[in-house]
N, C-alpha and C positions, 0 to 999 in steps of 0.2 A: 072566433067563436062568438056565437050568438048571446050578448049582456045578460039576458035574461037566464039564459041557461047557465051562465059563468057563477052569477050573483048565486043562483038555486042551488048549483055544487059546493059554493062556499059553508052557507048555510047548512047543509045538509051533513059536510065536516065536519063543523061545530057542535051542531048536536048530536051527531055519534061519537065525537070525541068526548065529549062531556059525558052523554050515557055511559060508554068504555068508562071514564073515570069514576063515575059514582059507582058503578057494577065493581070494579079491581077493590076501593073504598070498603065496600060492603064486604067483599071476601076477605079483607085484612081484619075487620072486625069480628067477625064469626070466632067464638070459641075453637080453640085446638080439638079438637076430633081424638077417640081413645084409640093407641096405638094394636089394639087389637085389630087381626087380620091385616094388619097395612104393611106388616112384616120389619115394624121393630119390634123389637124385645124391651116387655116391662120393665123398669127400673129396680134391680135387686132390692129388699129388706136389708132392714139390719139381723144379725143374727140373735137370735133370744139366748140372755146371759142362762147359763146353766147356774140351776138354786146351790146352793152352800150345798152338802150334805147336814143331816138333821141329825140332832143327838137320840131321835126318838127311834133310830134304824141301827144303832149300836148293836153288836153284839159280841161279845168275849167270848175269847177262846185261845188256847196254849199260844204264848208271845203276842198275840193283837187284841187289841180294841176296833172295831170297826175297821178303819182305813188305816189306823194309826198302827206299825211294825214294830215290833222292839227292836232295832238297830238302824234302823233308818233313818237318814239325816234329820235333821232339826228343822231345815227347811224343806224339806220333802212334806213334815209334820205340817208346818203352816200353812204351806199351801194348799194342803186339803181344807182348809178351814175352820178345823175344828179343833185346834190349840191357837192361844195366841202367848206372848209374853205377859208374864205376873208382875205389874211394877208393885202392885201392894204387898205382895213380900218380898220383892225384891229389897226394898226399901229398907225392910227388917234384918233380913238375911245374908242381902249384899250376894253377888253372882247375875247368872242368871236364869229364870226360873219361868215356867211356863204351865199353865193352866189350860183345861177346855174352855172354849170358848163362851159357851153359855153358863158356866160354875160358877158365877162370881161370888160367892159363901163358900165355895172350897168345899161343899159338903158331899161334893157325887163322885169326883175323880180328878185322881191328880196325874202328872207326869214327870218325872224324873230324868235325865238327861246325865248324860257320862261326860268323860273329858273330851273327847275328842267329836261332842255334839253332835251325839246322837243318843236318841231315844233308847232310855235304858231299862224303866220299867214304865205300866202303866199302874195305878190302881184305884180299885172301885171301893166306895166307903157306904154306899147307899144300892136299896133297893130299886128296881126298876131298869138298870140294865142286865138283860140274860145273859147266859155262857150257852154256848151251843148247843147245850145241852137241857136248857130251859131253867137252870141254878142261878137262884138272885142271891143277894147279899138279906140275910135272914129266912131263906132257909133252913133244914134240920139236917145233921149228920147224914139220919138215915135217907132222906134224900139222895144227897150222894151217893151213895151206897148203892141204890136204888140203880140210878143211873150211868156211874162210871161203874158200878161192878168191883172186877178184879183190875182197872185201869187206875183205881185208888188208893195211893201210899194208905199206911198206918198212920197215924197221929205221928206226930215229931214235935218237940219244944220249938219254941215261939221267942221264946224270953219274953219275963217281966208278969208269970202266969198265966201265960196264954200256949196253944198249941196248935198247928196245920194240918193238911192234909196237901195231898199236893197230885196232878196229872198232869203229862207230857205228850208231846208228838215230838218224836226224834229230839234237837236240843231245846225246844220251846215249852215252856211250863206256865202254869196254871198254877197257885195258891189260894189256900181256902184258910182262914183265920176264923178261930173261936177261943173264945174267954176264957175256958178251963186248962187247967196244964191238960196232961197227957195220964196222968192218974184221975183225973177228974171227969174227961169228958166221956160224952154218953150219945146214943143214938137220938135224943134230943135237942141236945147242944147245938146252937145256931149261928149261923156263919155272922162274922160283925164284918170282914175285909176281904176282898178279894185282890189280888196283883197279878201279874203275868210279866216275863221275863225271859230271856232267852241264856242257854251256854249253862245253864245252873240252875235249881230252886228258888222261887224270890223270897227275900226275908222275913220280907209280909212285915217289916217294922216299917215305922213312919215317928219323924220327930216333928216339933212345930214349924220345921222349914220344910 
């Protein structure tokens, strides 16, 4: 083979070798390209936590509070998120004792719990959660009246001078407490407590535990 021409192919190698490697160079550098159309699939999300439920969507009616059942485990209770354990009076009371979750003054709503842990009553001590019926705690008799009708017991003793009223569906009730006995109260008379309870009438009593 003619030197000149051998020497020329050599050359000629080199520099297309070397272009090839700067050009391969440059494509390893280029930014990753977006998987669209190229026929992968996006990288999944994470899934968005679903919020607590909010004490502001409460609403009472015969045996529940919002999510909260009267018989329903203790922790079926908690994991809605809207009881948690009471250690500040647990502390006083000794047991163990469960409160809503955002009450921490004990002043909106309590929960009671049975032997065999579960949910036994709930009850409301303040205004601003309804009953299905659109009834807070300080309301007027005749309200009720108004709205359960004939679906509203008579007055009944309370103990300790006070008297109820009381509606159901099948075994699940509803209690209405006000200040007066039962000779005293009047279409006036304004509800102080609400409870709900299942299997019976709730007592509508509360002591300091």
């Amino acid at each position: 083979m003619n030197r000149k021409i051998a020497l020329g192919l050599v050359a000629f190698s080199m520099v297309a070798g070397a272009g090839f490697g700067f050009w391969m160079n440059q494509a390893n550098d280029q930014p990753a390209q977006a998987d669209e159309g190229n026929g992968a699939k996006p990288t999944a999300s994470s899934p968005t936590p679903k919020p607590a439920p909010s004490n502001d969507d409460l609403i009472v009616s015969p045996g529940r509070v919002g999510a909260i059942v009267v018989g329903m485990p203790v922790a079926d209770a908690l994991a809605t998120g809207l009881v948690v354990r009471d250690a500040e009076r647990e502390d006083v009371c000794g047991g163990q004792l469960y409160r809503w979750k955002d009450d921490t003054a004990h002043s909106s709503m309590d929960v009671a719990t049975d032997q065999q842990d579960r949910i036994a009553t709930v009850g409301v001590s303040r205004g601003g959660y309804p009953t299905d019926k659109g009834v807070r705690v300080g309301d007027r008799l005749s309200t009720l009246q108004e709205v359960y009708g004939s679906d509203l017991s008579a007055p009944a003793e309370a103990g300790y001078g006070q008297s109820g009223v009381f509606v159901h569906d099948g075994d699940r009730w509803l209690g209405f407490l006000f200040d007066e006995t039962v000779g005293e109260i009047n279409e006036t008379s304004r509800v102080t407590f609400m409870e709900v309870a299942e299997g019976e009438a709730p007592g509508l009593m509360r002591d300091g535990c």
